[in-house]
C-alpha positions in Angstrom: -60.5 38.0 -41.3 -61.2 41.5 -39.6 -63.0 42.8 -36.9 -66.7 43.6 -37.9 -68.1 47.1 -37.0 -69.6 46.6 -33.6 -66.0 44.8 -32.1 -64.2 47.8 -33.5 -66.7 49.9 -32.2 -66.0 48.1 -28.6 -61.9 48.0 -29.6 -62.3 51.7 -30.0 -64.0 52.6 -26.5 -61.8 50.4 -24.6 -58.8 52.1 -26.3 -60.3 55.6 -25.0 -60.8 54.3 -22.1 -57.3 52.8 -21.1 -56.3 56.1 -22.1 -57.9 57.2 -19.4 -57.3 55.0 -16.7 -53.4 54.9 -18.0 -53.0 58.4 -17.2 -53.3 57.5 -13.1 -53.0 53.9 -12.8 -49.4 53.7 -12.2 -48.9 56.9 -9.8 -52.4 56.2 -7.7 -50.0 54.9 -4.8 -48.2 57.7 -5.3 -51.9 59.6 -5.5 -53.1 58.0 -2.4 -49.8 58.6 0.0 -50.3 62.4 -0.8 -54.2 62.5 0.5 -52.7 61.1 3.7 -52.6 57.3 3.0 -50.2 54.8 4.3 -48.8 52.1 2.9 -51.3 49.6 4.8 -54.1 51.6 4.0 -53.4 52.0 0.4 -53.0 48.2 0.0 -56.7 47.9 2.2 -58.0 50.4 -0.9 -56.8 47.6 -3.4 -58.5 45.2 -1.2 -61.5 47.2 -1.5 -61.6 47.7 -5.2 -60.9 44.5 -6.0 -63.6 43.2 -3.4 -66.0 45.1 -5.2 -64.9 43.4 -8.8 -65.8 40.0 -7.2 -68.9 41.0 -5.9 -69.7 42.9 -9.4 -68.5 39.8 -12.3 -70.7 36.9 -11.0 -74.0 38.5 -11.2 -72.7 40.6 -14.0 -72.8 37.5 -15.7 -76.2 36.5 -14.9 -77.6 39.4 -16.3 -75.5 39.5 -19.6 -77.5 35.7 -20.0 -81.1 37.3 -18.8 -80.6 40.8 -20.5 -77.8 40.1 -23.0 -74.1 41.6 -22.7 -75.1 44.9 -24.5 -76.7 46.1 -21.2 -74.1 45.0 -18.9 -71.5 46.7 -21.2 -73.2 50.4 -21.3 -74.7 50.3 -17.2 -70.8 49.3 -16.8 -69.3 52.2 -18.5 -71.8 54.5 -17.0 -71.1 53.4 -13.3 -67.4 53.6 -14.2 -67.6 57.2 -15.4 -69.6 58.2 -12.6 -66.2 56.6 -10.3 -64.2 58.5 -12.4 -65.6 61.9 -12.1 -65.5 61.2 -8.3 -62.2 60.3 -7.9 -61.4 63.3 -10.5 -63.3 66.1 -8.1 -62.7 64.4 -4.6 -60.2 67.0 -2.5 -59.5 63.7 0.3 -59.1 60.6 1.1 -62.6 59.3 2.3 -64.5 60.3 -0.9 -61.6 59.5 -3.0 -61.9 56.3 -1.0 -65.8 56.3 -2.0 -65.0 56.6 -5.9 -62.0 54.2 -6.2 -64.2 51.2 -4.2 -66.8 52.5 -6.9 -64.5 52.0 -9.5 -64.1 48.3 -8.5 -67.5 47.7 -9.4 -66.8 48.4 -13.1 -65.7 44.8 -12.8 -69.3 44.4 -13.8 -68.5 45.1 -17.5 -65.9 42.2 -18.4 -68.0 39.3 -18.4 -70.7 40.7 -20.7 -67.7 42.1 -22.9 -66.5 38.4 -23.1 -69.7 37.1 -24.4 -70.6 39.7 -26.1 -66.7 39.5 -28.3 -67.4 35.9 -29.0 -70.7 36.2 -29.9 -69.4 38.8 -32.1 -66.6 37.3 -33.7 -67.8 36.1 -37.1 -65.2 33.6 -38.8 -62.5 34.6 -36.3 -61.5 32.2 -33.4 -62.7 33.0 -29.8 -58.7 33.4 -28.7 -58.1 35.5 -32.2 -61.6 37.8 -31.5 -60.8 37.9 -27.5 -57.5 39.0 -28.4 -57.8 41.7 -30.7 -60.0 43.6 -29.2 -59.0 43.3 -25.7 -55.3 44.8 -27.3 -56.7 48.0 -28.0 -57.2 48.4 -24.0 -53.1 47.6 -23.7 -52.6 50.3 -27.1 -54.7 53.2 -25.0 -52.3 52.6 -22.1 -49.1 52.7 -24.4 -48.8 56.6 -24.4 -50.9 57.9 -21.5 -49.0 56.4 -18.5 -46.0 58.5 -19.6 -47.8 61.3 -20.3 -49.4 60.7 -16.7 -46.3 61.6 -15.5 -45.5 64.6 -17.0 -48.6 65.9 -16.0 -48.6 65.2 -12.5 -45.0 66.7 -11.9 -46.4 69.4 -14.1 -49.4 70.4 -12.4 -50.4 68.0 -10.2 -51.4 64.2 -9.8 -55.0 65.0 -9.2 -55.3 67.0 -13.1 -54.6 63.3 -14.8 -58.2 62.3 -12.6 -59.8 65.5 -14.1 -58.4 64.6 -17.6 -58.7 60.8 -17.2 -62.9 61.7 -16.5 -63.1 63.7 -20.1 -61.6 60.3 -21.7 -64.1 58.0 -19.6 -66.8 60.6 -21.1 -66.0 60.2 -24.4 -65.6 56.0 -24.3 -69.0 56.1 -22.7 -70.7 57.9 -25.6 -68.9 56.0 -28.5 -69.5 52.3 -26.5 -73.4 53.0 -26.9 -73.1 52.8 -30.6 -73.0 48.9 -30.8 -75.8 47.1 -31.7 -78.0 44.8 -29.2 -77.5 41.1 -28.7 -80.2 39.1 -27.7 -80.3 37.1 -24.4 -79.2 33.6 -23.9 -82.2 31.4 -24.3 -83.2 30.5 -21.1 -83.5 26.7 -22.0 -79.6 26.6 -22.8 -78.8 28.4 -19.5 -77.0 26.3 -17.4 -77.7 26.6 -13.5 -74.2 28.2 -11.8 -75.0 25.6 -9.2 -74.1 23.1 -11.7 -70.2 24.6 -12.0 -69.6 23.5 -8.3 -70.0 19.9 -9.5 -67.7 20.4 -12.5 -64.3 19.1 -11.1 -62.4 20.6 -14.2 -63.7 23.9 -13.6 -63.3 23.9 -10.2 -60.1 23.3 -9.8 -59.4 25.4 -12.9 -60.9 28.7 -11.3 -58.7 27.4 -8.0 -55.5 27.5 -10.2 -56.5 30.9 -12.0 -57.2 32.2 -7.6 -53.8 31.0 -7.1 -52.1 32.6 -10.3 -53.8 35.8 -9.6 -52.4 36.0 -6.0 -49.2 35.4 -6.6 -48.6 37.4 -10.0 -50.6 40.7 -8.3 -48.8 40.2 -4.8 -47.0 43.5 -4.3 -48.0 44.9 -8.1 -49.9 47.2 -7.1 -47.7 49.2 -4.6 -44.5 48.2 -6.7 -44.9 52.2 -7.8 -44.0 53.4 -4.4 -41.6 50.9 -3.7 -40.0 52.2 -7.1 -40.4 55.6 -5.8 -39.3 55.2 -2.1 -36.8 52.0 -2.3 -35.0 52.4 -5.8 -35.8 56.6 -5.5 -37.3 56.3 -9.2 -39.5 59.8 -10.2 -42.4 60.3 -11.2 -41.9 60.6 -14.8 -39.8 57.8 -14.8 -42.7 56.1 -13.5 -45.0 56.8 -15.9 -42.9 55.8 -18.7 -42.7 52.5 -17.3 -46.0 52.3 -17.3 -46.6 53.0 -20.9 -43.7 50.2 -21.3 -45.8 48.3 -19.4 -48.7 48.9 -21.8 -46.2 48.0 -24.9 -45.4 44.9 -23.8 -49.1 43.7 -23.1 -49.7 45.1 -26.7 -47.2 43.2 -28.1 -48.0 39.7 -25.8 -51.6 40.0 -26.7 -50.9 40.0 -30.0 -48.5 36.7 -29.9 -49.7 34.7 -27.0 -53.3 35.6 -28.7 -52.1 33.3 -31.4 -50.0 30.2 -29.7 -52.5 27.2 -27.9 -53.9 28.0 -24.5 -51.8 25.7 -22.8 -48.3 27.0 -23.9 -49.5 31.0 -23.6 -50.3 30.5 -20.1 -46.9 28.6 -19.5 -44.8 31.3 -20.8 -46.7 34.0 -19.6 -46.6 33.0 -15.5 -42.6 32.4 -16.4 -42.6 35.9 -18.0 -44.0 37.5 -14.7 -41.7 35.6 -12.6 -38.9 37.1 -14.1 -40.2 40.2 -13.6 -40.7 40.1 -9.8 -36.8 39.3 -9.8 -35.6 42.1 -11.6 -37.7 44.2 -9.8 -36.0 43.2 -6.4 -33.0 43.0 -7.8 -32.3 45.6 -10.2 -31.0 49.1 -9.5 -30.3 50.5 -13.5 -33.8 52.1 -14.9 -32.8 49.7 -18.0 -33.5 47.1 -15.9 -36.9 48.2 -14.6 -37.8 49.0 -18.5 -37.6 45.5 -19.3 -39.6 43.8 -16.5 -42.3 46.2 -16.9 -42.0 45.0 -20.4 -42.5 41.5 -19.4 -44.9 41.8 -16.7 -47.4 43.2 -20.0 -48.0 39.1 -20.2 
């Protein structure tokens, strides 16, 4: 069973627009030290950005029921090339600051892209549709993390934000070219009051808040720790994050496929491992493979 027009549609934007986001996403540290940031203020600007994500999915999700998820989707990708030109033309660190926060609020898009996937899906399975296209995001970050690299010790770090903005363009225009969905009816609509009494999902979403702060403790710097700690260059950077990528292509594909359950075993043993070669490891071989892993 393949994907039908609009999901490959969808597949194809997010691919563009990982290829965007891949070209900076594994130097910004690096980025944000030379605009004058330290390392406390460049883990307060994840703070930030992720702040915003929270405070963008849950109504996100409200309106992809009122509206339906086409219109979260496109205001999303609007918003998020807006951020990205921002970032792309911003010469220091308070309106750099201003974009990046900005670009937490793109968070809005991923429930409506959820819905609007297995809505979508045809005769495939929810984990099978959810999968597939959500892989074409890890294949757009395959080659431009790499290529990141080159470019910033080329030129400079701030051309991959100017080139990065061209690809957000582009994923923009093409993600307007799938068709409308139709609201939730508004008699099937639960109350999200009525989760809070749910004790399964409650203490679900508390193990998933748990997960997440442990597997994304000290991720998001672990570029400059590569770079100041283990003296790793830029290029070599990059290329670990298009390993990165690889691996998340590849996982995607077989943990997309094996029950819930067991996927979500192996894949917090997976990152475990790769905290422990990171902190460990001194060889670049070794770094290749736990970035590999951490793509679970």
């Amino acid at each position: 069973m393949k994907l039908n027009r609009d999901l490959k549609i969808l597949g194809a934007a997010l691919f563009l627009w990982a290829a965007g986001e891949g070209l900076f996403i594994f130097t910004l540290p690096l980025y944000m030290g030379s605009l004058g940031a330290d390392s406390k203020q460049i883990g307060l600007l994840y703070s930030l950005n992720s702040t915003a994500l929270v405070l963008a999915t849950i109504p996100a999700g409200l309106a992809a029921d009122r509206w339906g998820p086409r219109s979260g989707i496109t205001s999303g990708w609007v918003l998020g090339a807006v951020a990205g030109a921002l970032m792309a033309f911003a010469h220091g660190l308070t309106l750099f600051s201003a974009g990046w926060v900005l670009y937490g609020f793109t968070g809005w898009v991923l429930p409506p892209i959820s819905a609007y996937i297995t809505r979508a899906r045809g005769g495939l399975t929810p984990e099978r549709a959810l999968s597939s296209v959500f892989s074409m995001f890890s294949a757009g970050y395959i080659i431009s993390p790499a290529l990141g690299g080159y470019i910033g010790r080329a030129f400079s770090l701030q051309t991959n934000f100017v080139i990065a903005a061209g690809f957000f363009a582009l994923s923009c225009v093409l993600v307007f070219g799938i068709k409308r969905q139709p609201p939730h009816p508004a008699e099937d609509r639960a109350h999200p009051a009525e989760l809070l009494s749910n004790r399964r999902a409650t203490s679900f979403a508390a193990l998933i808040f748990g997960v997440m702060v442990i597997s994304y403790l000290g991720f998001h710097l672990a570029p400059k720790f590569l770079s100041d700690i283990k003296h790793l260059t830029t290029e070599q950077i990059g290329w670990l994050g298009s390993v990165n990528a690889f691996g998340g292509f590849l996982f995607n594909q077989y943990l997309g496929r094996r029950p819930p359950r067991r996927g979500f075993i192996l894949t917090l043993a997976l990152i475990l491992l790769y905290g422990l070669i990171l902190l460990q490891a001194t060889w670049i071989g070794w770094f290749v493979l736990a970035y590999f892993l951490r793509g679970a």
